[in-house]
N, C-alpha and C positions, 0 to 999 in steps of 0.2 A: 743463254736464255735472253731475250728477249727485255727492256727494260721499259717499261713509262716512260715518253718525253713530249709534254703539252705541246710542242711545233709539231707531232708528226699527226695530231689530229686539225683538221682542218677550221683551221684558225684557231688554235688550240683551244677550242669550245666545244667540244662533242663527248670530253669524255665524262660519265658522271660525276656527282659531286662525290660522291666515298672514294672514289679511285682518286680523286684529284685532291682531296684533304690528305689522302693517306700519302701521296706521292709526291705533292707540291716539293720543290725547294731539294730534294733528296738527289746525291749525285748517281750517274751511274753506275752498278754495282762493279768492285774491285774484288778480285780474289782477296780472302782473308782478312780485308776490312768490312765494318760495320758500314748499312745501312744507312745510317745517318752518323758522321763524324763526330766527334765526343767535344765540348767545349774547349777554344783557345783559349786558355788564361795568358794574356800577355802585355805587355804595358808601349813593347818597341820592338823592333824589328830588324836584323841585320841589312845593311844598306852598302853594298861594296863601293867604293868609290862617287863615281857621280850617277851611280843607279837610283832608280826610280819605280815604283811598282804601285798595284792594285794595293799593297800595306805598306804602311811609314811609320805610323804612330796608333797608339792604344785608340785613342779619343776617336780619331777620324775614320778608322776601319779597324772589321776583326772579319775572321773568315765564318765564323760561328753566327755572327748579325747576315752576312752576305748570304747565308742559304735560308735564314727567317726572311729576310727580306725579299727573296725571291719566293720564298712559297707564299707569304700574302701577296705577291701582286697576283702571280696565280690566282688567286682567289677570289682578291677583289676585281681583276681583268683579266679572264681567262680568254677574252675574245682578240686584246690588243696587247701583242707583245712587248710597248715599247713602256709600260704604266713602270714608274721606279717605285719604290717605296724605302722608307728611312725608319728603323725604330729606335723609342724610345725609354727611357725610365720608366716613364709611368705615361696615363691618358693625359692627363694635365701637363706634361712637357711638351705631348706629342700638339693636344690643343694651344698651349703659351706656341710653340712652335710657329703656326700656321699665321695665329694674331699677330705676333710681335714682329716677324719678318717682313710681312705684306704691310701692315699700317703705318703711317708717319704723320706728323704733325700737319694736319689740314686735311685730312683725308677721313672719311665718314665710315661707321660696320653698324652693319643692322646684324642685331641677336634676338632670340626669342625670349621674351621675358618669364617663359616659363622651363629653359631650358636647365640643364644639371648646374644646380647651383654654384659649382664652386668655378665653374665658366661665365658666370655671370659677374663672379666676384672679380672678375679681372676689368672689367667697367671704369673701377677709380683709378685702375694704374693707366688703364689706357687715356682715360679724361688725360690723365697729369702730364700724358705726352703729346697731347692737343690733339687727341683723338675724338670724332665725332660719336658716341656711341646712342644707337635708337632701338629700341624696345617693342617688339611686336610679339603676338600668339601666336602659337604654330597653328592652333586653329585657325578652318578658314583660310591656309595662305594670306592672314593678315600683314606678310612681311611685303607682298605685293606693295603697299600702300607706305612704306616708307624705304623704299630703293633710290629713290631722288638722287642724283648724285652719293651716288653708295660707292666705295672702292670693292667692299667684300659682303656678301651677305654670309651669314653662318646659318646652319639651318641645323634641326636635330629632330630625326623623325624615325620611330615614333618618341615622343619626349619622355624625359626622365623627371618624376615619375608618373605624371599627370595622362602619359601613353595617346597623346594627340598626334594626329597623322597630318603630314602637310607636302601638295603633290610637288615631288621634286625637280621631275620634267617641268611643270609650267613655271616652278618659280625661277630655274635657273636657264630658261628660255630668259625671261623677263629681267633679271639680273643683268646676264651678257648682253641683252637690248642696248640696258641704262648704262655697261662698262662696269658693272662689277665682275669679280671674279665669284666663286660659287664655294664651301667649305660646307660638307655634311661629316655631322658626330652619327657613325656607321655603329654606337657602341652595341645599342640591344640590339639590332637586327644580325648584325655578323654579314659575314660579305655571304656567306650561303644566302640570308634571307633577303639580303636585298644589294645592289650595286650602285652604288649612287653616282660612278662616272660613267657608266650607260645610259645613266638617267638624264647626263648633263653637266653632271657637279665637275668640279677642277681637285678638289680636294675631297679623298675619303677618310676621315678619321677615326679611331676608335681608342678605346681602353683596352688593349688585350689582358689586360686584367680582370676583366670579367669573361662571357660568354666564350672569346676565342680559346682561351688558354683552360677555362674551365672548371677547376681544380682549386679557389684559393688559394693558392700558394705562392702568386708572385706577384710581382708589379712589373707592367708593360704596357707601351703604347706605341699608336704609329701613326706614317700617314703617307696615304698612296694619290700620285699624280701619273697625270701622261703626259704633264707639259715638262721640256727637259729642263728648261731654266727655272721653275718654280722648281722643280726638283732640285736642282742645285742652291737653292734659295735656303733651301728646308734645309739639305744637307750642312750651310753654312752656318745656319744657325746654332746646328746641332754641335758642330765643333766650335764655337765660338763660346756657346754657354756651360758643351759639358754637359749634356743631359744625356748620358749614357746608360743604356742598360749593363749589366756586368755580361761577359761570355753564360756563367750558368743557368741567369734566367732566360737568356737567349734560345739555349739550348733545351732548358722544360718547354719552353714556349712552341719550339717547334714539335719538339715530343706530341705534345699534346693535339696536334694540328691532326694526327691520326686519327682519333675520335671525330672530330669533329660535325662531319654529317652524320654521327651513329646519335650523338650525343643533345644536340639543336632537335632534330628528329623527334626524340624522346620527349625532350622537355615539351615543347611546341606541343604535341600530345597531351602530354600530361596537362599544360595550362590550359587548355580550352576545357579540360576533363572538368579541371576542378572551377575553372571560369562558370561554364553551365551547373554546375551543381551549385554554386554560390547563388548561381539567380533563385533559386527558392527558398533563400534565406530569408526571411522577413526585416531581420537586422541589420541585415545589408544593404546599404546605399551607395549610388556612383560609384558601382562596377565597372571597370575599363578592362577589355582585353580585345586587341585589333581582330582577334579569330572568332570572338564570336559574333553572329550574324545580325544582333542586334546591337552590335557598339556602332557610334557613329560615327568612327572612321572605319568602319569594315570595308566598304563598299571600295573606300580609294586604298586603303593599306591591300587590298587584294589585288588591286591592278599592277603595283609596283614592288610587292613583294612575292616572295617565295615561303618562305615561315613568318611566322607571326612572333617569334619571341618565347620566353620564359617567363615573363614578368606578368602579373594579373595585378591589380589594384583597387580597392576598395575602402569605403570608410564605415566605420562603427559609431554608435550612438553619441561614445564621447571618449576623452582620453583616460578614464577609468575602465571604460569596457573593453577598451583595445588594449589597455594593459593585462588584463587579466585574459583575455582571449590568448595572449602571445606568452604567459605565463603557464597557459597550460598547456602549449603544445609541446608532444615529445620528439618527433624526428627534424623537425625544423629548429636550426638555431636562430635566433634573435643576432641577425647583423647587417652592417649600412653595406649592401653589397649585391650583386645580383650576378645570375650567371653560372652559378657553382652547378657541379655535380649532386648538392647534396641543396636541399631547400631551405631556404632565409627568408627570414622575413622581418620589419621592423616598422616601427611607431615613425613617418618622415618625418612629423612635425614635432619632433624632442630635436630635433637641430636646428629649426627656425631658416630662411631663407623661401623656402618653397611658399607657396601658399596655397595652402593644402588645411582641412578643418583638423583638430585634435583627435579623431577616431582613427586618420585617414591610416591606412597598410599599403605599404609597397609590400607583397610576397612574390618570391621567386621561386618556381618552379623545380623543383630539382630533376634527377634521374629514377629519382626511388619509383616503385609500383604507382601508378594512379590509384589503383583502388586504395593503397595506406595511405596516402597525399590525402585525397579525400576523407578517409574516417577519421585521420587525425585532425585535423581542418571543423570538421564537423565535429566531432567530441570536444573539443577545442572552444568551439562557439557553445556550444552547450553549456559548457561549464561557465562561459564566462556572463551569460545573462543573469 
């Protein structure tokens, strides 16, 4: 039989996105083995003499990272074979990653000042390493306006949670002008909805702890280049600090990669469903979702993406009504997260950092029915006025 292999399509970009979620990373089929290899638990590796191999040591390789690793570059560069990618523990290694390798004392990073908070919060450590850190909107491509002597811009589009779009061709045209290097958080879009080393960027980063993996259930992150020395940069880092994933979540993580276009698909769906149904709310203010026709990043989120996301965002009267709104819904759980199979939702501004009003909801889309998503959403508001 015949097996999937991204080189035999031309330029391994033709085959669709489900066959290529389902197939990424997976070795060719073996009599009598599995599909996909079962997790290496292993900490070291027999080494005869003065041999040498593709595994040494736990920290620096496992076979089980090497087939996730190869199914996201798939993903995120289905068109260029040579994209490496490195995962991590979590999103926040995969982003500390990217920062802390590339920057050194006298050297400048533009960030978005409205981007996921707890990348923001890496600001003081970088200050304390004489790191230049500058502050811009993702609106607007406001980051244009302070590249000045920039080493790295980072960019996060669409933003978390505020869902502001900022075009990433022209800003990272204008970055590599000035000598930066380019770093996008890939987190809500997922490499289906959007690519951001097509678009330019040097770095694609995400959380696979949300949208990619799907599921709640694990912590992972990563980060995908085509440059081979930033890639080895990355890699360095990674055994230098120890920000390992274990073999097991390595292996959900890929598991999960099978869904993947079934799953984005669905939500993507589902969020626009309940996005337009929100706009006749009267309760409702500063609605955000990149898919509907009337948010003001539509226009550019369509040109450079493919889905729009799970995520919808919206604020209520005040932080009394948004509690009771999220108190009464039933199939949505109340949590800081987004991404899952199943719908979340939660109050951003009980954790302080964003700047976001007291009413304001991050909800996340799940996989459930639209039309439940919507009545409970709606009974939900109802009850809470």
């Amino acid at each position: 039989m015949a097996e999937y292999d991204s080189d035999d399509t031309a330029g391994g970009d033709t085959a669709g996105e489900s066959t290529r979620s389902v197939h990424a990373g997976r070795p060719p089929a073996q009599p009598y083995e599995p599909s996909l290899p079962g997790p290496t638990f292993v900490s070291h590796f027999h080494l005869p003499g003065e041999a040498t191999g593709p595994y040494t040591y736990g920290r620096d390789q496992n076979p089980t990272w090497t087939l996730l690793e190869q199914a996201i570059s798939e993903l995120e560069s289905p068109a260029d074979p040579t994209a490496r990618t490195a995962v991590f523990a979590s999103g926040m290694a995969a982003v500390s990653a990217v920062l802390l390798s590339q920057l050194s004392a006298g050297d400048t990073v533009v960030l978005p000042s409205d981007c996921y908070q707890t990348t923001r919060t890496l600001q003081k450590r970088l200050e304390s390493y004489g790191v230049t850190v500058r502050l811009a909107p993702t609106r607007g491509d406001a980051q244009l306006r302070a590249l000045d002597g920039a080493r790295l811009l980072w960019l996060e589009t669409p933003s978390n949670p505020g869902l502001d779009v900022c075009d990433i061709r022209r800003l990272a045209d204008a970055a590599h002008a000035a000598g930066a290097l380019v770093a996008v958080d890939n987190t809500l879009a997922t490499p289906l909805g959007q690519r951001p080393l097509d678009l330019g960027a040097d770095f694609s980063v995400a959380s696979g702890t949300k949208a990619l993996t799907g599921h709640g259930d694990l912590l992972l992150g990563y980060v995908t280049t085509r440059d081979p020395e930033l890639a080895e940069q990355t890699l360095l880092w990674r055994k230098t600090v120890g920000a390992i994933p274990g073999p097991m979540e390595a292996w959900l993580a890929h598991r999960s990669l099978a869904t993947l276009a079934l799953r984005v698909d669905r939500q993507a769906a589902n969020a626009l469903e309940l996005a337009t149904a929100l706009t006749e709310r009267p309760e409702v203010t500063e609605l955000r979702h990149p898919g509907l026709s009337t948010d003001p990043a539509h226009r550019l989120a369509a040109a450079q993406m493919r889905r729009f996301g799970s995520v919808v965002s919206f604020t209520l009267p005040d932080q009394e009504h948004a509690e009771r709104f999220l108190a009464a819904l039933r199939i949505t759980v109340e949590a800081t997260s987004f991404g899952s199979v199943q719908c979340t939702a939660e109050r951003r501004a009980r954790w302080g950092g964003d700047a976001v009003p007291p009413g304001f909801i991050r909800f996340s889309v799940g996989v459930e029915d639209a039309a439940d998503i919507v009545a409970d959403v709606t009974r939900a508001l109802d009850a809470a006025k």
